[in-house]
N, C-alpha and C positions, 0 to 999 in steps of 0.2 A: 504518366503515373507520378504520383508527388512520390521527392527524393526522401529515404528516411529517414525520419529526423530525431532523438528523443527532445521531449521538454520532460525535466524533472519535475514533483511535487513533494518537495520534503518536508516532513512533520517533525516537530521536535518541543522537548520541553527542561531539559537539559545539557550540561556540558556543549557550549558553544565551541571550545575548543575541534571539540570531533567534527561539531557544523563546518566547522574555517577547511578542515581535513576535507570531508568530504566533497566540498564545491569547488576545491581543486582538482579532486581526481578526478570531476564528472568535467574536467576539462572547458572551452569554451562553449558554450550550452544555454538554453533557457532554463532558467532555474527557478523557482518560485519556493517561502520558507512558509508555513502555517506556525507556530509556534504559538502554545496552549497560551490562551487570555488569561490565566492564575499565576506566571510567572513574569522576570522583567524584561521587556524583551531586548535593552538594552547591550547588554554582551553578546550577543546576535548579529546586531547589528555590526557592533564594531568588530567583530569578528571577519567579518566579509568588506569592508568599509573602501576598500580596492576593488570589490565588484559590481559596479554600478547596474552591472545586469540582474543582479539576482532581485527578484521581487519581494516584498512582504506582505504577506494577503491577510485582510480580515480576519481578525482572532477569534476564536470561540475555547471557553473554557474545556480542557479535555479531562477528565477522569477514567480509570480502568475500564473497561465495560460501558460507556455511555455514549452518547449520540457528536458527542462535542469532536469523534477521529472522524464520522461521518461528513459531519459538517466543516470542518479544515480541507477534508477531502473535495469534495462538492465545489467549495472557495476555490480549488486548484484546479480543478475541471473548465470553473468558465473561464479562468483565469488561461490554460491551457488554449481557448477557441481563439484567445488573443492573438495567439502567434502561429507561427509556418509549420509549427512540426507534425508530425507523423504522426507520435504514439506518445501519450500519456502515461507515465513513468512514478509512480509511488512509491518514496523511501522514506524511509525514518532519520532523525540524525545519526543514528548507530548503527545505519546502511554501508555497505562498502562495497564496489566493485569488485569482482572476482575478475574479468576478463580486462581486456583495452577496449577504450571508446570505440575503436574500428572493428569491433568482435560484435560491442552490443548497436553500433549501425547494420552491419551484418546480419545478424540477429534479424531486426527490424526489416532490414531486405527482405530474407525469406518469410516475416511474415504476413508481408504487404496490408491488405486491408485486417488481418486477424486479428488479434487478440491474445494473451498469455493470464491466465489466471486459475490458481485453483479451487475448481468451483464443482460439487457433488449434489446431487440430490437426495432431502432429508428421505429415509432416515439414514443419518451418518454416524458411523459406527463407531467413529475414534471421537465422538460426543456424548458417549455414555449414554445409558440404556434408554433414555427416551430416544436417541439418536439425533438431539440437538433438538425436539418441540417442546421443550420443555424452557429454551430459550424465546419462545414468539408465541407460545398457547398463556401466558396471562401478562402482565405488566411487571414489565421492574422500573424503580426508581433508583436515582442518587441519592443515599444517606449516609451522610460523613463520610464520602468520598469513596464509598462501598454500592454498590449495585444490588439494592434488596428486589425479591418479588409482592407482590401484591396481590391479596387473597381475595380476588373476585371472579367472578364466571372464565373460563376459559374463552378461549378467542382463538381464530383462524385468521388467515391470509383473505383478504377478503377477493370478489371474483374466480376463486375455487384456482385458485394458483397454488401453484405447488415451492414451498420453499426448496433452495439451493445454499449452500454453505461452503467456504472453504476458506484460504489465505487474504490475509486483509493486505496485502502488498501486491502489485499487478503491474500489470503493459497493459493499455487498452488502446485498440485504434481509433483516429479520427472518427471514424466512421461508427464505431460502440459510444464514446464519448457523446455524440450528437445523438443517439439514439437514447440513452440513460438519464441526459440531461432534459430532452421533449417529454422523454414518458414521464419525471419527477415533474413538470411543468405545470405537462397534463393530468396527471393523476395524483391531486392534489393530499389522495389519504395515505400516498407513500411515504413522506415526511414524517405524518402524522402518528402513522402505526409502528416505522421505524424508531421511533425517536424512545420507545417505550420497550423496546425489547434487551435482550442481555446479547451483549458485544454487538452489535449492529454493522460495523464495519467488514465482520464475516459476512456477514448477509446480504445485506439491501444490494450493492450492486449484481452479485450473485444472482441473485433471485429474478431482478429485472432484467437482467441477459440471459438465467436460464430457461421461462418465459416466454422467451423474444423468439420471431425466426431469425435471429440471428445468431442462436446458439452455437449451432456446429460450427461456427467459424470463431469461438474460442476454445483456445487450444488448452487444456489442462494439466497442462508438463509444469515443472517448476522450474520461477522463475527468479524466484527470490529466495535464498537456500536457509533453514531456521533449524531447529534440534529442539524438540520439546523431552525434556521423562515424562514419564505418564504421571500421570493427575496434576502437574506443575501448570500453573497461568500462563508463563512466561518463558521463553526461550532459555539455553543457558548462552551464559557470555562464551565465545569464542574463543578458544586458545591455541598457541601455534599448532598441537597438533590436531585440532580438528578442520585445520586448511586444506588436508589433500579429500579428506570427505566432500567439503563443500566445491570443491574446484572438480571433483569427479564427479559432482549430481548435476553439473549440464546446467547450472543455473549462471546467470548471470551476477547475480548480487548474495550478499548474505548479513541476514543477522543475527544475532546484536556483538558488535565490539567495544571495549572499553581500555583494551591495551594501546599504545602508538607502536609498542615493539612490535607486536601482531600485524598491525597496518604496516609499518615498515617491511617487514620481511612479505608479506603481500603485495605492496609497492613492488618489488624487487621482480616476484613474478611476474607483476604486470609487466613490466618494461623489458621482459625477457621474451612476454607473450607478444608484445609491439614489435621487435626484434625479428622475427619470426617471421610476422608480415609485411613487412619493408626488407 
């Protein structure tokens, strides 16, 4: 059985600083950065400029809601086949460790060939009353950096497939990752129909695993820890005390931070949590 391994995939479009943060704590690792084509990717770079390992993959422009996290994402996938590891790992740069490396190898132990993502089948309820079809039954575009729909005939999943929905942040195994990447290969109007829906990064992988016989061997616990209010887009920023929440929901990661004082005192854990196991 291959030993487990993570390779990271981190997206990012801001504050390089947290980047430099981040691919320390993910310790000695495959690392790979996506970092959105509309900004420079220069402070990124030099951010990291001592880690020769860390990759830079093909850029694609990202906006809210648009295909451009899909496609970063995808770039990290085959980018992932490159190397030895285990499980395919998606973080943001305002991702952060909750646990120690040796908690989220561990992790990855138990869950050998599986998978960690969370993924529902429409209709999903915490998507408001269409239950999220109201995201992939007509088109949306980017305008001015805003995700409109488009007033023409509704539209299905084609193949009589059932959409799936959930967290755009994941674990996926070797073994999902090569199955994800042949079906997009081979079914060339996943791209296509993808590229046109609102937030897609919920979806498309979702949908193709939920799909698959290869479903029940993803697991739907949380794995990456987040805090929405209701009707908000976006997460709130983490503050010291929403650490013992996120460290008590059993996840491994969590986002979004924007403090270093919040990463420090999380550091601290960490190395309390390493402590523990040595």
């Amino acid at each position: 059985m291959r030993r487990a391994e993570p390779a990271y995939i981190v997206l990012g479009h801001k504050r390089p600083d947290l980047f430099e943060r981040l691919v320390g704590a993910l310790g000695p690792a495959s690392i790979a950065a996506h970092i959105d084509g509309k900004v420079d990717i220069t402070p990124f770079q030099a951010a990291v400029r001592d880690r020769p390992d860390v990759t830079f993959l093909p850029r694609h422009v990202c906006e809210w809601g648009n295909y451009g996290h899909v496609a970063g994402s995808l770039e990290g996938l085959r980018w992932f086949l490159t190397t030895d590891a285990s499980h395919a790992v998606l973080l943001t740069v305002q991702c952060y460790p909750l646990v120690s490396q040796a908690r989220v190898r561990a992790r990855l132990d138990e869950l050998g060939d599986r998978s960690q993502m969370r993924m529902t089948p429409f209709p999903f309820e915490k998507w408001g009353p269409s239950g999220g079809y109201v995201r992939i039954d007509r088109h949306w575009i980017t305008v001015r950096a805003r995700p409109r729909p488009v007033k023409i005939l509704p539209r299905r999943l084609p193949y009589r497939l059932h959409p799936y929905g959930g967290g755009s942040y994941w674990c996926l195994s070797r073994k999902h990752v090569e199955y994800v990447l042949d079906y997009i290969d081979r079914q060339r109007w996943t791209t296509r129909f993808f590229r046109t829906v609102l937030i897609p990064d919920e979806m498309m992988f979702h949908t193709i695993l939920g799909n698959s016989p290869l479903a029940d061997e993803v697991m739907s616990d949380r794995f990456n820890y987040s805090f929405f209010v209701p009707n908000a887009p976006n997460p709130i920023i983490l503050k010291l005390d929403d650490l013992a929440a996120a460290r008590a929901s059993g996840a491994l990661f969590a986002r979004k931070f924007e403090d270093h004082d919040v990463l420090d005192h999380l550091d601290e854990l960490i190395r309390a949590d390493q402590a523990v196991l040595t």
